[in-house]
C-alpha positions as protocol buffer text, in pm:
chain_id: "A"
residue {
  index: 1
  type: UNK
  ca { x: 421 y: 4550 z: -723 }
}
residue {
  index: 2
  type: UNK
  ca { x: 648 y: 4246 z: -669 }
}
residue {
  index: 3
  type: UNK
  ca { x: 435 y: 3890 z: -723 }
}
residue {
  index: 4
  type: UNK
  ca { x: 610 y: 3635 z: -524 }
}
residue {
  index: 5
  type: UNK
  ca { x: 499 y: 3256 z: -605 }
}
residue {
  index: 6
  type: UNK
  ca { x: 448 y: 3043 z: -308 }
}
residue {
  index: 7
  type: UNK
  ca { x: 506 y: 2683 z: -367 }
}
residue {
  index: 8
  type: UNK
  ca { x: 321 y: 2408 z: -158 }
}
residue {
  index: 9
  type: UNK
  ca { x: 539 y: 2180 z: -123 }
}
residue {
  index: 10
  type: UNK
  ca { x: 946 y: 2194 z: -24 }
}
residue {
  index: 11
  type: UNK
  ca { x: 1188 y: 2137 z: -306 }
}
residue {
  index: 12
  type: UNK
  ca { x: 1458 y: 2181 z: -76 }
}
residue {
  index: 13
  type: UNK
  ca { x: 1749 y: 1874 z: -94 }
}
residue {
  index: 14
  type: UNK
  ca { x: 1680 y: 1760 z: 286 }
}
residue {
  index: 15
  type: UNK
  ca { x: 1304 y: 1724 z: 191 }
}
residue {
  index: 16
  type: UNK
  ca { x: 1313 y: 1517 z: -144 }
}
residue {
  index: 17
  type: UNK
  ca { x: 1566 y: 1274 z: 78 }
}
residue {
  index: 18
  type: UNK
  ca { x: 1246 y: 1290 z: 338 }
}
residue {
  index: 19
  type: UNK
  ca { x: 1042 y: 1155 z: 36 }
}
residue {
  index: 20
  type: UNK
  ca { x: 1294 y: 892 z: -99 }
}
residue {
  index: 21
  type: UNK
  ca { x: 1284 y: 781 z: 256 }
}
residue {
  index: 22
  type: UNK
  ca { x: 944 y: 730 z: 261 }
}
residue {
  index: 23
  type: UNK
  ca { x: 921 y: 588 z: -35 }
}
residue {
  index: 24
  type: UNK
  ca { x: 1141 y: 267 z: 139 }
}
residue {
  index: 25
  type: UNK
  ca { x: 955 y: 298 z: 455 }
}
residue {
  index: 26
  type: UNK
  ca { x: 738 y: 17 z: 414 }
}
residue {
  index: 27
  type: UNK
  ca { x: 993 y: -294 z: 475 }
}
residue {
  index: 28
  type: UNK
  ca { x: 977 y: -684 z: 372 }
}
residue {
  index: 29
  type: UNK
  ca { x: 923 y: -881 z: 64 }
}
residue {
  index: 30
  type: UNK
  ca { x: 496 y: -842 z: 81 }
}
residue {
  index: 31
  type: UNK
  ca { x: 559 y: -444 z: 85 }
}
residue {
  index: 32
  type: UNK
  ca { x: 810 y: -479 z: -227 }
}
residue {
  index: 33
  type: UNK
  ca { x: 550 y: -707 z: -388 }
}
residue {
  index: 34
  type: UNK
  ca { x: 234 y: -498 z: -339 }
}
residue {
  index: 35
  type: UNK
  ca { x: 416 y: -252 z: -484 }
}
residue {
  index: 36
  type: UNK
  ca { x: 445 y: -367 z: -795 }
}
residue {
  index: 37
  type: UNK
  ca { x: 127 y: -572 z: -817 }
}
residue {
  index: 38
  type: UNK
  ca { x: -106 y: -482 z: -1044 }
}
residue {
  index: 39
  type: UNK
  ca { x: -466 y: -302 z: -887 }
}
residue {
  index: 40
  type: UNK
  ca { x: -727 y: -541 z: -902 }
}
residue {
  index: 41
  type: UNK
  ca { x: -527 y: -864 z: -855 }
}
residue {
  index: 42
  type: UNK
  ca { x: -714 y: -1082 z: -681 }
}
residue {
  index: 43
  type: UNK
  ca { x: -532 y: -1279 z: -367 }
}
residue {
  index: 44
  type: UNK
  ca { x: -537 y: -1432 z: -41 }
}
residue {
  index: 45
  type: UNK
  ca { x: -398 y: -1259 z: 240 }
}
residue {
  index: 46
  type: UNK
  ca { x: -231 y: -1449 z: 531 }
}
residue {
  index: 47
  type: UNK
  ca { x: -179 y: -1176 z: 826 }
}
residue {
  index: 48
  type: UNK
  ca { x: 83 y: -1226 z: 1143 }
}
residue {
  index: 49
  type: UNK
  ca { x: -220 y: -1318 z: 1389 }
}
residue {
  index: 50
  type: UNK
  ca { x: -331 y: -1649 z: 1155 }
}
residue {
  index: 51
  type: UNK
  ca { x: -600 y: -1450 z: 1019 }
}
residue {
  index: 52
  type: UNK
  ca { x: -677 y: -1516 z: 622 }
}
residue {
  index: 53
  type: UNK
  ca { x: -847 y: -1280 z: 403 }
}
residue {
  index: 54
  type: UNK
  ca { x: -968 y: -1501 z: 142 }
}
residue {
  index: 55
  type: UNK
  ca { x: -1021 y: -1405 z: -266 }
}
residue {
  index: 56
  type: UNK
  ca { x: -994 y: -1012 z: -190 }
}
residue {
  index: 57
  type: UNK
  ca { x: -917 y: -776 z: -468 }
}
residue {
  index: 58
  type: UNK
  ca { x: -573 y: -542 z: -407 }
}
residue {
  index: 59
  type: UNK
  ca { x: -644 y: -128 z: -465 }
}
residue {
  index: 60
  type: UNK
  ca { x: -288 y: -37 z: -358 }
}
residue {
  index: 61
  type: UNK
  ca { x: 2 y: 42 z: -129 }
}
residue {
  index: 62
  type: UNK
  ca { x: 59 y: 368 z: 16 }
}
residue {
  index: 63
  type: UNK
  ca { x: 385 y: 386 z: 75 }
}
residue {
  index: 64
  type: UNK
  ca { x: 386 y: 651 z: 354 }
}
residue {
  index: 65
  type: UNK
  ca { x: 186 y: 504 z: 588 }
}
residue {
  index: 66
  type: UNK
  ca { x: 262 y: 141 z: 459 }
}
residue {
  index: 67
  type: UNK
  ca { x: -145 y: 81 z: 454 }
}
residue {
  index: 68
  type: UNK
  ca { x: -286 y: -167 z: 204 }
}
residue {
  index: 69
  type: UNK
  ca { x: -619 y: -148 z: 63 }
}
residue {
  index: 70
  type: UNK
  ca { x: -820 y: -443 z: -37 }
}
residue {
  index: 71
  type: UNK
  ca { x: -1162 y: -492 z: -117 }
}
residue {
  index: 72
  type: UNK
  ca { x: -1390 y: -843 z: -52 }
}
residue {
  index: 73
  type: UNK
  ca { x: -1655 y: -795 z: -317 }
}
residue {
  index: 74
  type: UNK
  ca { x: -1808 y: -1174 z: -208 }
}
residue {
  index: 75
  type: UNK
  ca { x: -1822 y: -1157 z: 132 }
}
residue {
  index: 76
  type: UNK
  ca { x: -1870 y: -740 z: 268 }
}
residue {
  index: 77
  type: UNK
  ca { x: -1916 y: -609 z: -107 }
}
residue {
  index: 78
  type: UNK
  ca { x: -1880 y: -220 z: -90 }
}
residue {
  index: 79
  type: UNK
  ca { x: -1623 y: -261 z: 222 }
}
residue {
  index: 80
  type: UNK
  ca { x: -1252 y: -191 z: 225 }
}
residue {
  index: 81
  type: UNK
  ca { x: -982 y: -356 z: 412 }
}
residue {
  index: 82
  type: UNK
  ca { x: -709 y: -158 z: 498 }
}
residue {
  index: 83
  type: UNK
  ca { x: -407 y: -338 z: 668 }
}
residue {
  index: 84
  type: UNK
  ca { x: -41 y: -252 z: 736 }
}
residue {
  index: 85
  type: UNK
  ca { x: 184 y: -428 z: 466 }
}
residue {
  index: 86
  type: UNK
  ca { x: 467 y: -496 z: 751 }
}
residue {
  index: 87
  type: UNK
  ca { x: 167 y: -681 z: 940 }
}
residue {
  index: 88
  type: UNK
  ca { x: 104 y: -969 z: 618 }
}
residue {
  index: 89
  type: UNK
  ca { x: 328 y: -1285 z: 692 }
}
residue {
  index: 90
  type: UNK
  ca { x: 247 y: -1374 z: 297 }
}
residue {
  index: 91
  type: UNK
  ca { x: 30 y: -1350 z: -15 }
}
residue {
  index: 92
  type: UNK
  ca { x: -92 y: -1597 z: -263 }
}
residue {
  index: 93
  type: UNK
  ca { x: -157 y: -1439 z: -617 }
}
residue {
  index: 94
  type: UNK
  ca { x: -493 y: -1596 z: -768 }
}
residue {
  index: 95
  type: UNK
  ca { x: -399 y: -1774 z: -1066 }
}
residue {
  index: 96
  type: UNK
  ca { x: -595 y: -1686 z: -1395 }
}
């Protein structure tokens, strides 16, 4: 009996470009800089609308859906905040 291996995911040409393109989906200097900031890094968070979210820690980027995660463990400890990268007008890196 023939065993044929099915693989989950494409490896096809057309779909790694798919994932390179995701990859640079998320746009702007905040996306490029959450990307390479370090989990845990605690910052301030200035969004388009004026709205600050002050001394939150930063989980990560994903890079698909260009959604970053943040957590406030002073104010709403056990809560994450979850906002689009393309949506933050800037950042300010806490200072150790």
């Amino acid at each position: 009996m023939l065993s044929i291996k099915i693989s989950k995911s494409c490896q096809c040409n057309e779909c790694k470009k798919e994932e390179n393109e995701h990859h640079n989906r998320c746009k702007g200097c905040i996306c490029d800089t959450l990307r390479k900031l370090q989990p845990q890094t605690e910052v301030d968070v200035f969004l388009d609308s004026g709205q600050v979210l002050e001394d939150v820690q930063f989980i990560n980027l994903n890079n698909r859906t260009c959604c970053a995660f943040f957590v406030d463990l002073e104010t709403e400890p056990g809560s994450t905040l979850i906002v689009d990268c393309q949506k933050i007008s800037a950042i300010r890196i806490e200072a150790d």
